[in-house]
Structures are given as C-alpha cells and as structure tokens.
DRENMARMI-141736 format. One record per residue (C-alpha): residue number from 1; x, y, z; chain. Coordinates in pm, 1 decimal. Example, Ala and Ser with C-alpha at 12.3 -4.5 7.8 and 13.67 -1.06 7.14 Angstrom:
! DRENMARMI-141736
PT    nr         c1         c2         c3   kette
PT     1     1230.0     -450.0      780.0       A
PT     2     1367.0     -106.0      714.0       A
***
This chain:
! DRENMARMI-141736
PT    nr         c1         c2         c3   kette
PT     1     -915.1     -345.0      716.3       A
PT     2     -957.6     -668.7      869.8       A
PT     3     -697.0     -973.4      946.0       A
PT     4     -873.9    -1164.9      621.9       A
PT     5     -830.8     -878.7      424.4       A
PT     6     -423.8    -1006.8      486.1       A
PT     7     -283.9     -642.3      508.0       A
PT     8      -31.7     -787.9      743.3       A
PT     9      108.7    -1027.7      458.9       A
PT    10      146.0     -700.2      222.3       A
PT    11      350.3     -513.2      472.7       A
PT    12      555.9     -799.8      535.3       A
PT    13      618.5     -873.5      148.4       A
PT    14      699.3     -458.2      166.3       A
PT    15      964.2     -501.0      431.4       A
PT    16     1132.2     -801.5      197.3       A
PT    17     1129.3     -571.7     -107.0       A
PT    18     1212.4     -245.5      -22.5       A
PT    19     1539.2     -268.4      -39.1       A
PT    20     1496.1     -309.1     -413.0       A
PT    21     1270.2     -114.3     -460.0       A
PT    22     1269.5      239.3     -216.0       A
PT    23     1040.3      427.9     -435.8       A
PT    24      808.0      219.8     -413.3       A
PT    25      447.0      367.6     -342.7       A
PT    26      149.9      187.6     -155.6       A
PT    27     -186.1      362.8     -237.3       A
PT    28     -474.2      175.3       -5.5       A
PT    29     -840.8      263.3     -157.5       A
PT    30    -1178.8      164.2       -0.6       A
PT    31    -1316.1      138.3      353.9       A
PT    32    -1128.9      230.8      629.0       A
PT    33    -1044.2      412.7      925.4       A
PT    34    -1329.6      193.8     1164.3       A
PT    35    -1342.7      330.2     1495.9       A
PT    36    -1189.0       60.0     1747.8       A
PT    37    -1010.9     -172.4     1512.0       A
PT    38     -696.5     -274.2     1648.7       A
PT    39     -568.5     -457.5     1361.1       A
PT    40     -652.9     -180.1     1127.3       A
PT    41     -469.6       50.0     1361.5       A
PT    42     -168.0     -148.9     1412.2       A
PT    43      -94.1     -206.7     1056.4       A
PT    44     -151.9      125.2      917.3       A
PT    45       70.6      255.0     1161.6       A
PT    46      342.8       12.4     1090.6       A
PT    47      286.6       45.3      695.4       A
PT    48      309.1      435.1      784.4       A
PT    49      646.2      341.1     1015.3       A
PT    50      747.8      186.3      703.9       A
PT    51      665.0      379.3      401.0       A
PT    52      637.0      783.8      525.2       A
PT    53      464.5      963.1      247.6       A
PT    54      472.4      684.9       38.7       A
PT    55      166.7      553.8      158.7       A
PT    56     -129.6      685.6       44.7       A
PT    57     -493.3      626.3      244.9       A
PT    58     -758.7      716.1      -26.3       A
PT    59    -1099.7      534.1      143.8       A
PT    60    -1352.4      483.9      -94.2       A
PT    61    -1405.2      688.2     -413.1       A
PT    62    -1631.8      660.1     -681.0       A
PT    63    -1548.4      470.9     -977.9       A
PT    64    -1475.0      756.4    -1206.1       A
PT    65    -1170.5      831.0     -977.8       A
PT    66    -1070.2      471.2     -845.3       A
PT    67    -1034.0      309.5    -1208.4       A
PT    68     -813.6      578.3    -1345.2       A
PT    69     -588.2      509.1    -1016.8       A
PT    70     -629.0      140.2    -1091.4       A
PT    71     -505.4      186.3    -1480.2       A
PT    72     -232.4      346.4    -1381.9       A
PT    73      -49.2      115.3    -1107.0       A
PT    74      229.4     -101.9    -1164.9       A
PT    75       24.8     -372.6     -966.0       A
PT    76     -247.4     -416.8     -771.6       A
PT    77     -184.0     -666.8     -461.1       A
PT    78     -463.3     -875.1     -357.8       A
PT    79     -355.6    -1018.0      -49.0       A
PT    80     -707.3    -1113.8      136.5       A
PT    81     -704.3    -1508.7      310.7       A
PT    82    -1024.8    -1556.0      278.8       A
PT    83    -1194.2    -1378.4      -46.5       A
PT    84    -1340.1    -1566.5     -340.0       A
PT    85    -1251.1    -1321.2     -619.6       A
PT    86    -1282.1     -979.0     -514.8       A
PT    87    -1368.2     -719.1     -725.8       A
PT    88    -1058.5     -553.2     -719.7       A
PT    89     -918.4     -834.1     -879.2       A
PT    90    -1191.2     -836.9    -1204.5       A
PT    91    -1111.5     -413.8    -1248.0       A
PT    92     -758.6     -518.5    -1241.6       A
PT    93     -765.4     -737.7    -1453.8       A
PT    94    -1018.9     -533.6    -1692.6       A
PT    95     -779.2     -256.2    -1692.9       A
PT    96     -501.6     -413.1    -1751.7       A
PT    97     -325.8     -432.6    -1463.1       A
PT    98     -144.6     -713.5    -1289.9       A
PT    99     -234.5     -889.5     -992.1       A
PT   100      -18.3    -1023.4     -712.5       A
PT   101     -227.6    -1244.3     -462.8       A
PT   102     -196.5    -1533.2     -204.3       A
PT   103     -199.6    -1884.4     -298.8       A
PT   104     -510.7    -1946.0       15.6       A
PT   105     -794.6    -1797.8     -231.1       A
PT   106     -975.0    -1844.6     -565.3       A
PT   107     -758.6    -1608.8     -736.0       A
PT   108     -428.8    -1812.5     -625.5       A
PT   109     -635.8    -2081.6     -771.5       A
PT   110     -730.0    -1924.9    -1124.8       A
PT   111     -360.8    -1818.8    -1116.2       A
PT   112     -216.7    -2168.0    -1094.5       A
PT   113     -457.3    -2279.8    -1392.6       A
PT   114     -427.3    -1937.7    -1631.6       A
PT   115      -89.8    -1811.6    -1539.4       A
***
C-alpha cells in the first residue's frame, strides 16, 4: 500500500458514508504488510480505528480464492492516482462487479466515455 495506490481517498470516502451505511465491510486483498512503510501503517491503522472487524486484510491469494471474493462484493473501489487500468478493474468488470474509481486515471477516463 502506497500513497498512489490512494488508500487514503477510500478511507476518507468511508468516513463520509458510514453513517449510511454501518455494515458496511472493507475486505483489502493483495500485497501488503511491507516492513517500514509509514503510509501503509498509518492508514491501516486508521481504516482499523474506523471499521473494527469490519475490515478484512486478506494479502494476496491465488485466483481460485480472490475471484470468488471478487463475484461476490457489492463493489470493488479502485481508488489508485496514478494506475492505467489495473487489473482489478478488468476481473471486476469480468465478474460482474461494479467499479467505483477516481476521476485522475484511465479508468475515470473509460468511465466518462462508457458510463
């Protein structure tokens, strides 16, 4: 978890929605947990201040496992700065599942143009 991967943007869209929505339920999946990243430890503690057992740290899995988890989610936010079109956003949107994103990438791009 790095500043471009715009984790801090998700929490703050969290603390603006929870209100409306407290059950809501923040699953995090691939790499993670790098020793000696502030950022990474800052906002995983704050998303954990936030959300208690609602969060849910998975770190990478094997596609067998992290497709099913993808199927099943309301949403999947995308809400990197700097990305092209990550593949998170492609299995998403293979499997169905909507994507919230920023506006700064290629996918706030494509969703301007496609809806």
């Amino acid at each position: 978890v790095t500043p471009r991967k715009g984790v801090h943007l998700l929490r703050q869209a969290l603390e603006r929605i929870l209100p409306e929505f407290p059950d809501l339920h923040l699953v995090i999946a691939g790499n993670g947990q790098r020793a000696g990243n502030e950022y990474e430890s800052r906002e995983l503690e704050l998303l954990g201040n936030l959300l208690g057992p609602r969060l849910e740290l998975l770190g990478v899995l094997p596609h067998a496992l992290l497709f099913p988890r993808i199927a099943a989610a309301t949403v999947l936010a995308a809400p990197s700065l700097h990305e092209s079109f990550g593949n998170q956003t492609a299995e998403a949107i293979l499997l169905a599942t909507p994507v919230v994103g920023t506006d700064s990438t290629a996918l706030g791009e494509l969703m301007r143009r496609v809806g």
